[in-house]
KEGU-257392 format. One line per field, with one value per residue (C-alpha): chain; x, y, z; residue in one letter. Coordinates in Angstrom, 3 decimals. Last residue first. Layout:
BEGIN
chain c(A,...)
east c(X,...)
north c(Y,...)
up c(Z,...)
res c(A,...)
This chain:
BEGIN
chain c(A,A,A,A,A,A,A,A,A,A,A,A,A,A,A,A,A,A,A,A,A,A,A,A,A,A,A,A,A,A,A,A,A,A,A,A,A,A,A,A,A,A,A,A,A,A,A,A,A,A,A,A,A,A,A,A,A,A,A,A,A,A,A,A,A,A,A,A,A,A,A,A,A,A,A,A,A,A,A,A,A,A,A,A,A,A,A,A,A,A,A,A,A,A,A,A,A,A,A,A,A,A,A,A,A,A,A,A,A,A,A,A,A,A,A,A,A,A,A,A,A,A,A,A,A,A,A,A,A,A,A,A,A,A,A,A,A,A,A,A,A,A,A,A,A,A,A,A,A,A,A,A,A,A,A,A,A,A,A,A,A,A,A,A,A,A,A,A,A,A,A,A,A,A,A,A,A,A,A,A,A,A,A,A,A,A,A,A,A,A,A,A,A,A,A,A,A,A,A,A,A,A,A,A,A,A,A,A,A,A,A,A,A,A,A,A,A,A,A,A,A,A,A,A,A,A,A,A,A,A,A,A,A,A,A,A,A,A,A,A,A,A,A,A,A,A,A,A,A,A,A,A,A,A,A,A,A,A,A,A,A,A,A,A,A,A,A,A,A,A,A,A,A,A,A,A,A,A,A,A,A,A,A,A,A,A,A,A,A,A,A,A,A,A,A,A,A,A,A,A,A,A,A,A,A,A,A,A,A,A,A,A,A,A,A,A)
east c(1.795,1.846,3.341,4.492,1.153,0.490,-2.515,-2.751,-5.058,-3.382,-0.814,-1.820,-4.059,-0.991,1.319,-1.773,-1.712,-4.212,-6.745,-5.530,-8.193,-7.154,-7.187,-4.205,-4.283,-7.257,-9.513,-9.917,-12.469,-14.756,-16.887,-14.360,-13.248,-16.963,-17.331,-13.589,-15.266,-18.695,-16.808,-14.301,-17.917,-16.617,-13.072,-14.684,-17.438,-14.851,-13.357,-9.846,-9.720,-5.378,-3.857,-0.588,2.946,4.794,4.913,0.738,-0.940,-4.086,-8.121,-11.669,-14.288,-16.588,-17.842,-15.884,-13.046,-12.510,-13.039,-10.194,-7.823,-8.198,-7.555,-3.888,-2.967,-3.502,-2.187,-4.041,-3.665,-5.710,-5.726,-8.988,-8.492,-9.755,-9.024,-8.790,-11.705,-13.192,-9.909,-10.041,-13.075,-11.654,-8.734,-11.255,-10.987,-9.765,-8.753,-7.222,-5.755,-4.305,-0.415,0.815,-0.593,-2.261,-4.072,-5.794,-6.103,-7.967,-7.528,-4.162,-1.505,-1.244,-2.490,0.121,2.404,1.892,0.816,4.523,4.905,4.276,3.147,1.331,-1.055,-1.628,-4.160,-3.729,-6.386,-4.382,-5.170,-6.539,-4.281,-0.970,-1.481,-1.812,1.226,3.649,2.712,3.604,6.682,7.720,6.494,8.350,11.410,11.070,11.111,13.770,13.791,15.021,11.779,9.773,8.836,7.609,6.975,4.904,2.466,1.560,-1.475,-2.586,0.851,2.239,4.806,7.317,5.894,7.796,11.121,9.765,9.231,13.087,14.248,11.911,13.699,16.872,15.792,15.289,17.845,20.049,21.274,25.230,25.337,22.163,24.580,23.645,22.240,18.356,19.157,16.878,14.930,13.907,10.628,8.370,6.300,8.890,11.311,8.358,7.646,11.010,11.753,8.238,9.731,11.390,7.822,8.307,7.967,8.868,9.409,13.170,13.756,11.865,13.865,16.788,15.983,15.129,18.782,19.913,17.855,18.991,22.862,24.777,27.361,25.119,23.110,19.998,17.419,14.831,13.534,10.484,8.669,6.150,4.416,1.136,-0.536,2.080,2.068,-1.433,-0.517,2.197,0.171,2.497,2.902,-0.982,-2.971,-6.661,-7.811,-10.566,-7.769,-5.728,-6.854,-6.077,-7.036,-6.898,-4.670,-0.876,-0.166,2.987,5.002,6.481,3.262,2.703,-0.016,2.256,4.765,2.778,1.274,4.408,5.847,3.033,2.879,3.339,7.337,7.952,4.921,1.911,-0.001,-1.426,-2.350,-4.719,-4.516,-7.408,-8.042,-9.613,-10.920,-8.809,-10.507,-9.261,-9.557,-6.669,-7.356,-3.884,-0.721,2.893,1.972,5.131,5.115,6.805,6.575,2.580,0.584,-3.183,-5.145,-9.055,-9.961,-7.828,-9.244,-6.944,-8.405,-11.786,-14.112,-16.465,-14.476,-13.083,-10.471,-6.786,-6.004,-3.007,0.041,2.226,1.245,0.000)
north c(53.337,53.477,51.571,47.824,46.591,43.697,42.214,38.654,40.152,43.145,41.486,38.988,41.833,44.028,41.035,40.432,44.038,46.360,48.459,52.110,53.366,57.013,61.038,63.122,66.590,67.091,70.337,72.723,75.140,73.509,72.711,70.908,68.957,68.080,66.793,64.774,63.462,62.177,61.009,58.479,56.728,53.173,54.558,56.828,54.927,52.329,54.762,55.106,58.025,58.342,61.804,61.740,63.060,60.362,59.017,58.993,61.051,60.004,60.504,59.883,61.795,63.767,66.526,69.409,67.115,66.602,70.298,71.369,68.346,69.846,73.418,71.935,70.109,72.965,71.890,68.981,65.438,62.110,58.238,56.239,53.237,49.513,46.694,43.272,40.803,40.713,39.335,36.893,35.030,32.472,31.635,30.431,31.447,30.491,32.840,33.075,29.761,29.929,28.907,32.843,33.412,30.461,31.584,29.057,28.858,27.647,26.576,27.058,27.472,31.335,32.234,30.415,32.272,35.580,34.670,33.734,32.472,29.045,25.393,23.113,20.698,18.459,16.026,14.029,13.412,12.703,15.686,18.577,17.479,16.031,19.124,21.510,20.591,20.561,23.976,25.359,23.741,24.876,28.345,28.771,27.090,30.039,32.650,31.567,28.887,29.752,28.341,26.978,24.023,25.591,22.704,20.283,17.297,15.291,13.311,10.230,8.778,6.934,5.558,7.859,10.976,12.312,10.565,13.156,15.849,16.022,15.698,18.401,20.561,19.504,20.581,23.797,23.910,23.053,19.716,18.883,17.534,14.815,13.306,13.303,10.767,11.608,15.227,15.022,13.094,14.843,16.450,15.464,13.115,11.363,11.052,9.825,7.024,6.030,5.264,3.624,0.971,-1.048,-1.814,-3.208,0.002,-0.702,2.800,2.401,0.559,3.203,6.206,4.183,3.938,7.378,8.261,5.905,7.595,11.206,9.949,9.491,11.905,14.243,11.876,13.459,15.559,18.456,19.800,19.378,17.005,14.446,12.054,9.803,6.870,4.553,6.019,5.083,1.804,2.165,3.048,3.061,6.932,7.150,9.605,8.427,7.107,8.477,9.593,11.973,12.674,14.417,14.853,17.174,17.427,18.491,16.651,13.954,15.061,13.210,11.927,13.050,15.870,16.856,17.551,19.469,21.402,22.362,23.042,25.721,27.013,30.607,30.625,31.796,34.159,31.999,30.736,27.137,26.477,23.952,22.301,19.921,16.543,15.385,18.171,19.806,20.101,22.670,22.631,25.008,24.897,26.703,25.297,26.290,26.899,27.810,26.547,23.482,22.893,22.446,21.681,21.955,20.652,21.106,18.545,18.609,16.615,15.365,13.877,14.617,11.590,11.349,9.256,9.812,7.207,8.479,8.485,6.491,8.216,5.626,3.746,0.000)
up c(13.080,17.241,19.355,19.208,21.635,23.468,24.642,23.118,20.762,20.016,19.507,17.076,15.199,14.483,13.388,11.029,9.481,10.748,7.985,7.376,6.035,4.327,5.066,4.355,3.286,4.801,3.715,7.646,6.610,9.056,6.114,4.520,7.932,7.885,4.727,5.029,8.023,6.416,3.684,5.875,6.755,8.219,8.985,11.083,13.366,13.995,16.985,17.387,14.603,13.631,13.390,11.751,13.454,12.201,15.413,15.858,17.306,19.269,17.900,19.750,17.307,19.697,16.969,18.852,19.969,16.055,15.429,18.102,16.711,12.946,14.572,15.889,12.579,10.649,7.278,7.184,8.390,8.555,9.674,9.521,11.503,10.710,13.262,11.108,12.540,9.017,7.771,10.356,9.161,6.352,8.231,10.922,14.666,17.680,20.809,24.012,24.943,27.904,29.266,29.038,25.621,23.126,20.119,18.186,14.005,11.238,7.805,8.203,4.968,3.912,7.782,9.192,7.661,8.484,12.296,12.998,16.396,14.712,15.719,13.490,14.023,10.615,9.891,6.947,4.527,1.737,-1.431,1.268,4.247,2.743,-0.627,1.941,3.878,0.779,-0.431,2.885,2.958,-0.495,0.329,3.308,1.430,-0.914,1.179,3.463,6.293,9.911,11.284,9.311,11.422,14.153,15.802,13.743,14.482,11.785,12.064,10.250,9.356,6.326,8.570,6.166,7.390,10.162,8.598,5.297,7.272,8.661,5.018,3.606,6.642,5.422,1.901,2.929,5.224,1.916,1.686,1.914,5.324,4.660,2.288,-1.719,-3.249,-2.607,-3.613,-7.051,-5.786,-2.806,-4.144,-0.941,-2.188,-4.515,-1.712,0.657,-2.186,-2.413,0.942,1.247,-1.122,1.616,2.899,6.442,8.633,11.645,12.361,13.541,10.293,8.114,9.592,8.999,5.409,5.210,6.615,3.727,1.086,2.024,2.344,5.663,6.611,8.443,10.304,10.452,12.571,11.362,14.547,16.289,13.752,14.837,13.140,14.726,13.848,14.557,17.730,18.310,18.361,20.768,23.453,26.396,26.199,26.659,24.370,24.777,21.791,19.599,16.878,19.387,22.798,25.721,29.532,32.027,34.878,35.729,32.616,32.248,29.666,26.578,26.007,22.400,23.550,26.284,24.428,21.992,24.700,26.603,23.201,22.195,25.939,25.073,26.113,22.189,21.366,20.586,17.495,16.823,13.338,12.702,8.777,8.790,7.841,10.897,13.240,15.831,19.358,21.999,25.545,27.364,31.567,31.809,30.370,31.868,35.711,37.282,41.166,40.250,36.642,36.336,33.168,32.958,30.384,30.506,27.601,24.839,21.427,18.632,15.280,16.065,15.923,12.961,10.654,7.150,6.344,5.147,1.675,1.064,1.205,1.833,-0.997,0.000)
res c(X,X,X,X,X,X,X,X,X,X,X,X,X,X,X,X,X,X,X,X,X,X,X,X,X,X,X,X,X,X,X,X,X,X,X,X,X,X,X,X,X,X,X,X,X,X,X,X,X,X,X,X,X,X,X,X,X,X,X,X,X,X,X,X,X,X,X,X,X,X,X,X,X,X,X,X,X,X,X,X,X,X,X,X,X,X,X,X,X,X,X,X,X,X,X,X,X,X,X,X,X,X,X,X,X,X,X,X,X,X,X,X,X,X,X,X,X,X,X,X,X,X,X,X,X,X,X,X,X,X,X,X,X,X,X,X,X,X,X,X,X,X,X,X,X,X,X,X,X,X,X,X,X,X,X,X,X,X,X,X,X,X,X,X,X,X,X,X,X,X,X,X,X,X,X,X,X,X,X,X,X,X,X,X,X,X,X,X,X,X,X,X,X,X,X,X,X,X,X,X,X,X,X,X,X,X,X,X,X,X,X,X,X,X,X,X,X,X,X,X,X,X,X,X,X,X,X,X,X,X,X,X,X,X,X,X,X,X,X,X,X,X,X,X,X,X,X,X,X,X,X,X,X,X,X,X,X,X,X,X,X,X,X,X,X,X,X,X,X,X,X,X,X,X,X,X,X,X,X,X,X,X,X,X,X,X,X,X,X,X,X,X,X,X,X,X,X,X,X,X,X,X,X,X,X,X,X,X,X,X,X,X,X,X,X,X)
């Protein structure tokens, strides 16, 4: 059988958490998070580095004990002693290898140590993952990109169900971004695979996650679809004129909330303005006070994720 067989369809969520808590001591790493990840989708989980994201991956594959709660993955409760649903499961931290080995011979060894009988699953995950054409050469010689493409493809060569990634673009340029990206959505939409996938970077996830969570200080604070976050992007209208003093008098005049920003602009806190720019501009006509400057300025996603975890990087 292929490796990348398409996975079976079944009602039960790929991984459920159910009121995890993890305690070092008197630090408390995890929270009460719950969170359920459906099967075959792409869920990107989001956090600042120290968030929890590795506590709860760790946890999640049994390398940690939890404080309390429970988790599963596939209908089955996540038990380091269950060694079937290991062979369910790939996991990718960090791309590993033995540098002076080739790519096919540090596949091979990944297939050994999996138990993987079918000798011809090497190829297969080469194919998959566009290695052929380094297959020969050692493991030291790859680009990161290609290491990384290495590291996924030992995650993947059990022909797993879920694949569970920390950040695994890390350190990666443009282009093997977008190669890794690419590869992920074709496992998930074209095989069924279920992939959890760690990032502090918001931009990226949102070009390959169908939906994300956002953890802060051990809690998750937020979920929401790919689809829906661009409606969730803060809008402010941002003006100047040549009297920059007698535009802030009619502004306070007509109740508009407004702060300076460092390049001296005048940006409307309230969604009121950037929804009805015209009426403003009208007004600030009127007043005998024409903007020079007067546009939406609609938050980038670096903007939303901190403003959402609480954080600010000043003004525009």
């Amino acid at each position: 059988m292929s490796i990348f067989s398409k996975q079976k369809n079944s009602g039960t969520a790929a991984i459920q958490i159910e009121g995890l808590y993890k305690n070092f001591g008197e630090y408390k790493a995890l929270n009460n998070l719950s969170l359920e990840v459906k099967r075959g989708e792409i869920f990107g989980f989001l956090g600042l580095n120290g968030a929890g994201k590795t506590t709860t991956i760790k946890t999640l594959l049994g390398m940690l004990r939890p404080t309390a709660g429970e988790l599963y993955m596939l209908g089955e409760k996540v038990d380091a002693g269950n060694y079937k649903l290991w062979d369910k499961v790939g996991y990718l931290e960090e791309a590993t290898f033995y540098p002076d080995l080739t790519v096919i011979e540090n596949l091979d060894i990944a297939r050994r140590m999996q138990g993987v009988s079918d000798k011809e699953s090497v190829n297969q995950v080469i194919c998959k993952l566009g290695l052929e054409p380094h297959q020969k050469k050692k493991a030291k010689n790859l680009s990161l990109g290609n290491k990384q493409r290495l590291g996924l493809a030992k995650a993947m060569i059990h022909n797993p169900e879920i694949l569970i990634l920390d950040e695994p673009i890390n350190g990666l340029d443009p282009a093997g971004v977008a190669e890794i990206r690419n590869m992920l959505y074709d496992l998930a939409k074209n095989f069924g695979v279920t992939i959890f996938i760690s990032s502090h970077l918001l931009e990226e996830l949102s070009k390959v996650a169908t939906r994300i969570g956002i953890i802060h200080n051990g809690n998750l604070i937020q979920e929401i679809e790919m689809n829906k976050l661009e409606q969730s992007l803060q809008k402010n209208l941002v003006l100047n004129g040549r009297d920059k003093n007698a535009i802030k008098r009619v502004l306070k005049a007509h109740s508009y909330e407004f702060e300076e920003t460092m390049d001296g602009h005048l940006k409307l806190t309230d969604g009121h303005a950037a929804e009805n720019p015209e009426q403003l501009a009208e007004l600030l006509v009127k007043s005998n006070q024409p903007p020079t400057l007067l546009r939406v300025v609609t938050e980038d996603l670096e903007g939303y994720f901190l403003r959402t975890i609480g954080m600010g990087r000043g003004n525009f």
